[in-house]
Residue frames relative to the residue before (quaternion, step in Angstrom):
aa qw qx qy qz dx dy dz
X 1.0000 0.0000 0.0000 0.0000 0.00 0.00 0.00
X 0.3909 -0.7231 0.5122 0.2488 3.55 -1.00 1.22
X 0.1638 0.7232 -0.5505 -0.3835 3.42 -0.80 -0.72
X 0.1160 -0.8295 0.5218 0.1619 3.39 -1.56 0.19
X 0.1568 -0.7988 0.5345 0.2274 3.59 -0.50 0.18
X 0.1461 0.7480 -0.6456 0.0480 3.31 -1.90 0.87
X 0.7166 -0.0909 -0.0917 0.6855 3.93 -0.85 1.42
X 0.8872 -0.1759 0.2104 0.3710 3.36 -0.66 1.34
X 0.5770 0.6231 -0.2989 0.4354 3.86 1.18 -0.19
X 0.0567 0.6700 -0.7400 -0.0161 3.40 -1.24 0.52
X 0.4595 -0.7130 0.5257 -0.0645 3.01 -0.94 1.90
X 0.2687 0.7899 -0.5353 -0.1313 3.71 -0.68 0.31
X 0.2154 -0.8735 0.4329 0.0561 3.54 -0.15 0.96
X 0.1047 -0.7245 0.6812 0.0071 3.66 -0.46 1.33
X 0.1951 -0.8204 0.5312 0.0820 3.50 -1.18 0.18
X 0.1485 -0.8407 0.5208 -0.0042 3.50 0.27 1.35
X 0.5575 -0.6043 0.4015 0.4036 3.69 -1.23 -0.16
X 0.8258 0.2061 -0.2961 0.4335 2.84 -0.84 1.84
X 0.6844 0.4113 -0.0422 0.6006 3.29 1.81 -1.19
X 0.2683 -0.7126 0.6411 0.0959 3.20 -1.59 0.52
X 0.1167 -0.8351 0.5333 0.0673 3.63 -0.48 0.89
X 0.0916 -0.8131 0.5730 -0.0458 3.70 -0.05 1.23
X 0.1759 -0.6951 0.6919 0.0851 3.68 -0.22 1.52
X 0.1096 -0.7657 0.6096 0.1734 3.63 -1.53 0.52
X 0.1073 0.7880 -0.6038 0.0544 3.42 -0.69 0.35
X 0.4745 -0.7540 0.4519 -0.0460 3.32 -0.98 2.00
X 0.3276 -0.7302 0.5957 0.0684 3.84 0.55 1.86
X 0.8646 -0.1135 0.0793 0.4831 3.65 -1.26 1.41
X 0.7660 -0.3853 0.1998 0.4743 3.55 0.62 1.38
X 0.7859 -0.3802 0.3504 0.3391 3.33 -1.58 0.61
X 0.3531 -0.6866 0.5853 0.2477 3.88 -0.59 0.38
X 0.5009 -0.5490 0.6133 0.2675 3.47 -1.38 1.29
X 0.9223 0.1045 -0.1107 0.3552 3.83 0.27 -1.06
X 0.1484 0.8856 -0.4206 -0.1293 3.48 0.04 -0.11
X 0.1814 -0.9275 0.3231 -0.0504 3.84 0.40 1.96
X 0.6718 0.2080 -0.1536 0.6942 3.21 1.59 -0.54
X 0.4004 0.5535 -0.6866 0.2488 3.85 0.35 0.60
X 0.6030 0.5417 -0.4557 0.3678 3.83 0.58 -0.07
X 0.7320 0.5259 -0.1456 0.4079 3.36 1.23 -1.05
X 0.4660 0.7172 -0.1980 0.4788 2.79 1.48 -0.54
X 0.6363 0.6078 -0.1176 0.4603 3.28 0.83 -1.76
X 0.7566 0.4470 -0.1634 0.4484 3.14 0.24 -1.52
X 0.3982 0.5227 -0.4790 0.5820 3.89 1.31 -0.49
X 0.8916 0.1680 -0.2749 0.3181 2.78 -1.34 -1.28
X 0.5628 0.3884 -0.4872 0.5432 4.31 0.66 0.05
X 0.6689 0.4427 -0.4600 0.3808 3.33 0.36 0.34
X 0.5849 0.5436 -0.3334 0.5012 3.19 1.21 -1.31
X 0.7624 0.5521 -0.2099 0.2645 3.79 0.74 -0.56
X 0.0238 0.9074 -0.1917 -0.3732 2.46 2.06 -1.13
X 0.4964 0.6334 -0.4822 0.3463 3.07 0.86 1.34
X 0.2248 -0.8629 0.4179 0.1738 3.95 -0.02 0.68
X 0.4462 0.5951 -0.5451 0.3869 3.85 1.16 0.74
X 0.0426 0.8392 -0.5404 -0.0444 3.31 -0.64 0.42
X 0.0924 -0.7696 0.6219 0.1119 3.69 -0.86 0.68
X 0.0385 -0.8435 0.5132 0.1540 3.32 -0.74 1.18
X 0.2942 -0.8208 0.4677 0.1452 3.59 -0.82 1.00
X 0.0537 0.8975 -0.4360 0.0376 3.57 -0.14 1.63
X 0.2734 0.7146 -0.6028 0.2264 3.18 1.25 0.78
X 0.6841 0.3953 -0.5068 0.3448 4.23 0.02 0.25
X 0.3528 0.7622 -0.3916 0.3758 3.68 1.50 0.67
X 0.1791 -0.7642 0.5810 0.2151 3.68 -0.31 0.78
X 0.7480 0.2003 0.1064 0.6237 3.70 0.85 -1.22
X 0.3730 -0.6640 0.6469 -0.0384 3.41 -1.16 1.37
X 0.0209 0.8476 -0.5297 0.0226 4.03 0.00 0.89
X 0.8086 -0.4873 0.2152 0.2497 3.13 -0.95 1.53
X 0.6803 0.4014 -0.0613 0.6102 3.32 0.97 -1.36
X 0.5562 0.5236 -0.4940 0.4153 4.01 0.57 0.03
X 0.5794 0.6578 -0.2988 0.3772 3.38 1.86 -1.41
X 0.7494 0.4386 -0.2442 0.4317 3.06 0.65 -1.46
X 0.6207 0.5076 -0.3377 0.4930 3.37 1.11 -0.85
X 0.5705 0.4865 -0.3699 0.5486 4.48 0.76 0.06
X 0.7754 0.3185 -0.2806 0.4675 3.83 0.89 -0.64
X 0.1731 0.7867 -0.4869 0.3377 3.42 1.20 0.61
X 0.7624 0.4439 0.1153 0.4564 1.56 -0.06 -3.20
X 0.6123 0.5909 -0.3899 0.3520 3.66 0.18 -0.13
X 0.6214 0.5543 -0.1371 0.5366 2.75 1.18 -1.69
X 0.6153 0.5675 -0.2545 0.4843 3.79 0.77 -1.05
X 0.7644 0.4706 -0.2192 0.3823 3.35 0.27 -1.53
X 0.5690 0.6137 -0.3697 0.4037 3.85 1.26 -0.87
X 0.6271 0.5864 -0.3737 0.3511 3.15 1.14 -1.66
X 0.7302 0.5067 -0.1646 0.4279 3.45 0.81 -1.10
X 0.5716 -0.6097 0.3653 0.4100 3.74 1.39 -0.01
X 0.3401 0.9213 -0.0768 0.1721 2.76 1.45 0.12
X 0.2181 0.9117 -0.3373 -0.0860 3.78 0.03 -0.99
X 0.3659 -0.7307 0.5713 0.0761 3.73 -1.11 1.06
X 0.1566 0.8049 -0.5561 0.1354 3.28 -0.72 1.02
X 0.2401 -0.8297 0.5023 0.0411 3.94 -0.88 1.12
X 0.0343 -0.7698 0.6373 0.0073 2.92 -1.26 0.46
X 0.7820 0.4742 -0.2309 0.3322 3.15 -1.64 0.16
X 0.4752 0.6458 -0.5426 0.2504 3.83 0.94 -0.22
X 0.4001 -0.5724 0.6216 0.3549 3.57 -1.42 0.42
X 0.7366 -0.4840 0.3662 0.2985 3.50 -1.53 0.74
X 0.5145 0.6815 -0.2572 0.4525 3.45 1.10 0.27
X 0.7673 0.2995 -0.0414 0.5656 2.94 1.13 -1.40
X 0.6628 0.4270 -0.3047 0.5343 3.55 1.19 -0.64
X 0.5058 0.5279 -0.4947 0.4697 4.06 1.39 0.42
X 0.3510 0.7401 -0.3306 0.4688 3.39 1.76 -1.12
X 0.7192 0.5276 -0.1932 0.4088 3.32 0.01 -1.48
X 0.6567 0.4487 -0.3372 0.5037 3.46 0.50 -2.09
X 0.7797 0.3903 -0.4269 0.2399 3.69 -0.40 -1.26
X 0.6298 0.4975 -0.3162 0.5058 3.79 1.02 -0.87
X 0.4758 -0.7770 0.4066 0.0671 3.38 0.89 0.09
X 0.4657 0.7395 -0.1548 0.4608 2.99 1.68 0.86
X 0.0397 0.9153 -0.1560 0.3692 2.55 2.11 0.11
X 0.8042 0.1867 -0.0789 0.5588 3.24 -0.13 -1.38
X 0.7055 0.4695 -0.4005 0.3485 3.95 0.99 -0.44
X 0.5773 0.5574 -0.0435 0.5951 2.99 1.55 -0.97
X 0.2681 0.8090 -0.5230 -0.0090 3.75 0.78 0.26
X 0.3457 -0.6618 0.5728 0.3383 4.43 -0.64 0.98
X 0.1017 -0.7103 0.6685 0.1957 3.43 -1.12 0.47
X 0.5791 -0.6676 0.3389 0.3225 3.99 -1.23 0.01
X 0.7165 -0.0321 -0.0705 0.6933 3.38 1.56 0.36
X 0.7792 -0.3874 0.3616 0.3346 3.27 -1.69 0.45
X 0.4647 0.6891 -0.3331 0.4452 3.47 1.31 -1.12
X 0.7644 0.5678 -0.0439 0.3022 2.81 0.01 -2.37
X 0.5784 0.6119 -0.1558 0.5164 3.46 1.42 -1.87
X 0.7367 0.4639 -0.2614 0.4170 3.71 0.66 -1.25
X 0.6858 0.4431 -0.2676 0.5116 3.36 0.72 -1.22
X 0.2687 -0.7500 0.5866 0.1458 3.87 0.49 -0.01
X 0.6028 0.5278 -0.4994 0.3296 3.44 -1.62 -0.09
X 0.6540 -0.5552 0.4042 0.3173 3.96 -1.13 1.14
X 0.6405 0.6157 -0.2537 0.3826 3.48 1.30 -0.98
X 0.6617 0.3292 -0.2622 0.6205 3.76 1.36 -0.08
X 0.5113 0.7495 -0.3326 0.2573 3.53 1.16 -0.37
X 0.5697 -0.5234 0.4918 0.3994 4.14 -0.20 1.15
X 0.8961 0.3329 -0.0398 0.2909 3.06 -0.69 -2.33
């Protein structure tokens, strides 16, 4: 397992077949900004060359505005590449976060990495 850190982030990266698993966890509370966590990403799926990614955010207290925008990038990005972004794990806080931005359906929480991999609404939390 790799780790990396970026804005207030501490990456941990496991690497399954085919899949990237990107634990997050938020040094001295949840970050106000987080500008390269998209860029970031894409490195190390590049450095790997694999563009699935599952991100586990269940050590997240608080889901900031800009992380969204900064997941539909990388989303966006990752498709181009055949790709695909999937989460898991938000606490009910962060996945209401979600509901109000309405992002929801792009952004869909699944209930475990498992769950996250196999894709489809039918494993989907929210």
């Amino acid at each position: 397992m790799a780790v990396h850190n970026v804005d207030g982030l501490e990456l941990n990266v496991d690497r399954g077949p085919n899949w990237l698993f990107v634990k997050l966890r938020a040094r001295d509370g949840a970050p106000a900004e987080v500008p390269q966590f998209a860029e970031k990403l894409w490195s190390i799926s590049s450095r790997h060359f694999i563009y699935r990614l599952v991100l586990e955010l269940d050590n997240l207290d608080e889901l900031p505005s800009d992380m969204m925008g900064q997941l539909i990038m990388l989303q966006e990005r990752l498709s181009q590449c055949g790709g695909a972004l999937r989460i898991c794990g938000l606490s009910p806080e962060c996945e209401e976060t979600l509901n109000n931005c309405q992002m929801e359906t792009a952004l869909q929480n699944h209930a475990s990495r498992e769950a996250a991999v196999m894709g489809g609404s039918e494993f989907a939390v929210n």
